[in-house]
C-alpha positions in Angstrom: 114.1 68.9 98.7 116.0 71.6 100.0 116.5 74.4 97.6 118.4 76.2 100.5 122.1 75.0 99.9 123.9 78.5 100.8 126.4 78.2 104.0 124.6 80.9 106.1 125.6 82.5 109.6 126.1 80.3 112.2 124.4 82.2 115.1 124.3 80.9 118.8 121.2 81.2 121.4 122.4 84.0 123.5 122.8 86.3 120.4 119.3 85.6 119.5 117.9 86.3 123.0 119.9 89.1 123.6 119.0 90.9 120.1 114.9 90.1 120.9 115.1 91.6 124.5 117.2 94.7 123.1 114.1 95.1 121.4 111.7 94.6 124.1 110.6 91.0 123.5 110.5 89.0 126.9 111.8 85.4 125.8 111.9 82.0 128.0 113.5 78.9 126.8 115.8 76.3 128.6 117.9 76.0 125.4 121.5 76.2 126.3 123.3 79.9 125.3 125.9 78.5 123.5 123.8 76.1 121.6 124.1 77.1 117.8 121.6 77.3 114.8 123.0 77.3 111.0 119.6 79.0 109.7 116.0 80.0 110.0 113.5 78.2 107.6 110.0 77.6 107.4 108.5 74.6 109.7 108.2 72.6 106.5 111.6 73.0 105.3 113.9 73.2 108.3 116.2 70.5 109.7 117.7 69.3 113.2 120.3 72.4 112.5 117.9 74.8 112.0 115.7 77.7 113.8 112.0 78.2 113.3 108.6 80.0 113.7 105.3 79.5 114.4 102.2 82.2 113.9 99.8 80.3 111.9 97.2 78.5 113.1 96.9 76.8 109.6 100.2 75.4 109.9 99.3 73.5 113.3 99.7 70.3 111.1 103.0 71.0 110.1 104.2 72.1 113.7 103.2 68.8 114.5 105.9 67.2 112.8 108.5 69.8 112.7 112.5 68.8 112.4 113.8 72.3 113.8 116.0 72.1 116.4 114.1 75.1 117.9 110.9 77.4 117.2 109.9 80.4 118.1 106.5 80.5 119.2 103.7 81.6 121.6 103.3 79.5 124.5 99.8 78.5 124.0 101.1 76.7 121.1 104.2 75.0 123.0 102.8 71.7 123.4 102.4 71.1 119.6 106.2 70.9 119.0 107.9 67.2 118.6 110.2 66.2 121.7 113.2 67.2 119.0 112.4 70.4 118.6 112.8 72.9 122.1 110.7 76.0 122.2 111.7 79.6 122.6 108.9 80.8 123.7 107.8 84.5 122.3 104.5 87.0 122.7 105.1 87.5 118.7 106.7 85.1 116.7 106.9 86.7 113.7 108.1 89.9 115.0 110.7 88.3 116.9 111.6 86.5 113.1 111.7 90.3 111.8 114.1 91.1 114.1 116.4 88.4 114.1 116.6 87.7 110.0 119.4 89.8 109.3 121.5 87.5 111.5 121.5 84.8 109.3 122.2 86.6 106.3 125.3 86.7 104.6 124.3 88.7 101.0 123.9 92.3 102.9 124.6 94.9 100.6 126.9 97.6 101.9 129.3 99.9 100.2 132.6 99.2 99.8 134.1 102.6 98.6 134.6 101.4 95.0 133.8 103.1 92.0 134.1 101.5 89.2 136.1 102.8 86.1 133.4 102.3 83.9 131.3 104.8 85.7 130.5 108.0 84.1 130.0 111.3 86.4 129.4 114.8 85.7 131.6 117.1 87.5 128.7 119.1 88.5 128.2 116.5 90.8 129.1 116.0 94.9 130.8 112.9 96.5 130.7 112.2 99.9 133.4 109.2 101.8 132.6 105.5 101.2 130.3 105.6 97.9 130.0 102.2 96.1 129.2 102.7 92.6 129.3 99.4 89.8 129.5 99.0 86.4 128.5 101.1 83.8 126.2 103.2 86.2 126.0 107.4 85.2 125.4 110.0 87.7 124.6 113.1 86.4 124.1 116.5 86.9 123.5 118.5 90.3 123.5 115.3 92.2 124.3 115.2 95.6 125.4 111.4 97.1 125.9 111.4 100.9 128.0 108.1 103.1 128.0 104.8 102.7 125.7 104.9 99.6 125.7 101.7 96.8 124.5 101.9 93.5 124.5 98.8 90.9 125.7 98.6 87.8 123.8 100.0 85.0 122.4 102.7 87.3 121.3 106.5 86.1 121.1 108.9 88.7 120.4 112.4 88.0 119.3 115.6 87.0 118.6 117.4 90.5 119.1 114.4 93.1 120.1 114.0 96.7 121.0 110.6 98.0 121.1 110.8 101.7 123.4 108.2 103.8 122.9 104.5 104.0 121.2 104.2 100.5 120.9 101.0 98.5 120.0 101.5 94.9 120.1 97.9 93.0 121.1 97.8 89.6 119.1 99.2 86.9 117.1 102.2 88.6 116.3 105.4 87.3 116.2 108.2 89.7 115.9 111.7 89.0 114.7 115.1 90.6 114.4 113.3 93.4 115.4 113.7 97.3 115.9 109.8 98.8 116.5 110.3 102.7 118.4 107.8 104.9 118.4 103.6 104.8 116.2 103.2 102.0 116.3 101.0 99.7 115.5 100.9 95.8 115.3 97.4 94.1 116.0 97.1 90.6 114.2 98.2 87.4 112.6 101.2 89.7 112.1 104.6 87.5 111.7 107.2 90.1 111.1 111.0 89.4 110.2 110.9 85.7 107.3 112.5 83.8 103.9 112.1 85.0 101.1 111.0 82.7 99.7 114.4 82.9 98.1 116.9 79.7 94.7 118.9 78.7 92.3 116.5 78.0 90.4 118.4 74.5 93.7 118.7 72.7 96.1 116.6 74.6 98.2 119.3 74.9 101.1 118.0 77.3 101.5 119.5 80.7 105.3 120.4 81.7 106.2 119.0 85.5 108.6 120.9 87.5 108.7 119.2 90.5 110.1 116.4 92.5 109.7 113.1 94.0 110.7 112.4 98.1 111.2 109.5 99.8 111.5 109.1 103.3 113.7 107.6 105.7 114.2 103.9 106.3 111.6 103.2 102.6 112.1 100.1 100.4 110.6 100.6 96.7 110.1 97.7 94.9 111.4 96.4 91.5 109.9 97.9 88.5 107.5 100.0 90.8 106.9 104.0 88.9 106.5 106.8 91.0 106.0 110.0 89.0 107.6 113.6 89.9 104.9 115.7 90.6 103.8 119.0 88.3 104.4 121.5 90.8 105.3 120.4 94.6 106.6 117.2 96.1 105.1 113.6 94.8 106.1 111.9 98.2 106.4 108.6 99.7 106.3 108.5 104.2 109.1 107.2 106.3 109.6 103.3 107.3 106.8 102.3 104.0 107.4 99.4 102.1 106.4 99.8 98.4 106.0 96.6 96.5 107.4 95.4 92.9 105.1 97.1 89.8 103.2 100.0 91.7 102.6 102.9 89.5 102.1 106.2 92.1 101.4 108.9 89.6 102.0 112.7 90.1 101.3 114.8 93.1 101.0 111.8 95.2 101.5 111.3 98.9 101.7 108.7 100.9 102.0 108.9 104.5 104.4 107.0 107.3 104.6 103.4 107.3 102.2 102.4 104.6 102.0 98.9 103.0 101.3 98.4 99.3 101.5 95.3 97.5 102.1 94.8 93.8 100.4 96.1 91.2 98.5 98.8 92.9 98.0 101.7 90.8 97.6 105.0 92.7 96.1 108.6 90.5 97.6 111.4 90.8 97.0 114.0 93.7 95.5 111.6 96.4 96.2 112.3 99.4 97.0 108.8 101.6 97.2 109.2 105.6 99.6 107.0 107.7 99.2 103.2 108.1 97.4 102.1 105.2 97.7 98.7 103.9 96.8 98.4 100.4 96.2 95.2 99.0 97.8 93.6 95.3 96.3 95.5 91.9 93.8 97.5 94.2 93.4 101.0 92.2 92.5 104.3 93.9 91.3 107.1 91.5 92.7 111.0 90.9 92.3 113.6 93.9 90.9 111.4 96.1 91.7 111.4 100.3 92.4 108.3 102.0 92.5 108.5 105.8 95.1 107.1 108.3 95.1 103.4 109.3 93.0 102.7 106.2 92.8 98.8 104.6 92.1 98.3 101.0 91.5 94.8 99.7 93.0 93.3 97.2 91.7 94.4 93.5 89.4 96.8 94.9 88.7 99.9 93.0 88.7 103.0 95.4 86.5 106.0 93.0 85.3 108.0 96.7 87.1 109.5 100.0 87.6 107.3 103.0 87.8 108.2 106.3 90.2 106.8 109.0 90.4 103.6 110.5 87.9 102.3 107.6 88.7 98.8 105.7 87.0 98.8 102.1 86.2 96.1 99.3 85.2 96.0 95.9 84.3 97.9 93.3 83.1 100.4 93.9 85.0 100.3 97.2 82.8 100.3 100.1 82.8 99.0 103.8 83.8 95.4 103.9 81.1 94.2 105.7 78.5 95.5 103.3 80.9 94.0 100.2 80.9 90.5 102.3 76.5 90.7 102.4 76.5 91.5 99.4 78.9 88.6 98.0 76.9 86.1 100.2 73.2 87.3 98.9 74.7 87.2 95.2 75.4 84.0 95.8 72.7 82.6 96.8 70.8 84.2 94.1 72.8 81.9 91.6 
């Protein structure tokens, strides 16, 4: 069954190979420019109207018998497809699915100047042109919102915040001393730029945080996902990182330029994470810890050490994922 039943875009060829080779992907098909696709699905889901993808070698079975009316796929892979289904043939598949998503979709969120009457907002508070704000949201004091910004409903923004331009915040965030930088996006449920989880151990004696949270350009923070404002300085998140739902990042934080993390990752506070790290789902790294660039840390590891760059860890105790593999192969054969 097709749980799909939304009318979506109707996009012709030449839009789609003009959009992939402004963006430097070569692409060779002989499928006709005005020909015209009503969406992109998965190979086991599409139909004779639709576009699809290929870059999985474990779903060679499934290409096999594929009822797209095109696919985007490597060449090597080209004489897989069904006589119904014409190749557009692509170095990267799924990058040229990345680029080309957005066409399809008919549910982008953009402003549309409103604010809603049931919004409450200090006057201690700056406005820029074309802000979207729904339902029952409140913006409070010493918050700044830049263009073309859109906040659900049931949204708190402020003390001490700067939206910049291009902004989506879905509904039910909490965001405050906090500076969010251009075209990111904030899912719902996120609590950004509260109190840390931070006092004297002997007599619990609560530490006061003064500081902030960043987030850089061109960031998405998923639902429910906690980042902490730091005690002193800047908890901060890098530009163009993608932050999955349920990730606590804790105070003093930050995380470098295009990371990865997936959900449930909990992050101490005052590590230090370079660029380019994938974290894997409900991996934990300890407090004051450094984490190089280009780093890879598998899923449900527990990071308690430094690592350098370019490293890929396991485990727990993390370590090299080569050792971790040994020694999960030698433990088994034990038993």
């Amino acid at each position: 069954m097709n749980w799909n039943t939304k009318t979506l875009k109707i996009i012709k060829y030449i839009e789609i190979k003009n959009l992939l080779e402004k963006n430097s992907l070569d692409v060779t098909s002989d499928i006709p420019n005005e020909e015209i696709f009503d969406a992109i699905r998965a190979i086991s889901n599409s139909t004779e109207r639709d576009l699809s993808f290929f870059s999985n070698i474990k779903y060679l079975h499934d290409l096999k018998e594929i009822k797209a009316k095109a696919c985007l796929i490597e060449d090597q892979y080209k004489k897989y497809l069904p006589k119904n289904c014409k190749p557009i043939i692509v170095k990267d598949p799924y990058l040229a699915l990345a680029i080309i998503s957005n066409m399809f979709n008919n549910e982008i969120v953009k402003s549309n100047g409103i604010i809603s009457k049931f919004v409450n907002i200090n006057n201690k508070c700056k406005l820029n042109k074309n802000i979207q704000i729904n339902s029952f949201s409140n913006i409070n004091e010493n918050t700044e919102i830049f263009e073309n910004v859109y906040i659900g409903s049931n949204s708190t923004i402020g003390p001490n915040v700067t939206i910049n331009k291009n902004v989506i915040i879905h509904d039910n965030v909490s965001i405050s001393n906090s500076i969010i930088m251009e075209n990111c996006i904030i899912k719902s449920g996120a609590r950004i730029g509260g109190v840390g989880f931070g006092f004297e151990m002997k007599t619990k004696q609560k530490i006061y945080h003064s500081g902030n949270v960043i987030i850089g350009k061109n960031t998405s923070i998923g639902s429910n996902t906690t980042i902490d404002r730091a005690v002193f300085d800047s908890t901060s998140i890098g530009d163009y990182s993608n932050i999955d739902n349920l990730v606590q990042i804790a105070h003093n934080v930050n995380i470098g330029n295009y990371a990865v993390i997936a959900a449930q990752v909990g992050i101490a506070g005052s590590s230090k994470i370079g660029n380019l790290v994938k974290i894997g789902g409900q991996a934990g790294i300890s407090g004051h810890l450094i984490i190089g660039n280009n780093v890879t840390i598998a899923a449900k590891s527990g990071v308690t050490k430094n690592i350098s760059d370019n490293k890929t860890v396991a485990g727990f105790p993390a370590k090299d994922i080569k050792i971790w593999k040994k020694e999960i192969i030698k433990n088994s054969i034990k038993k």
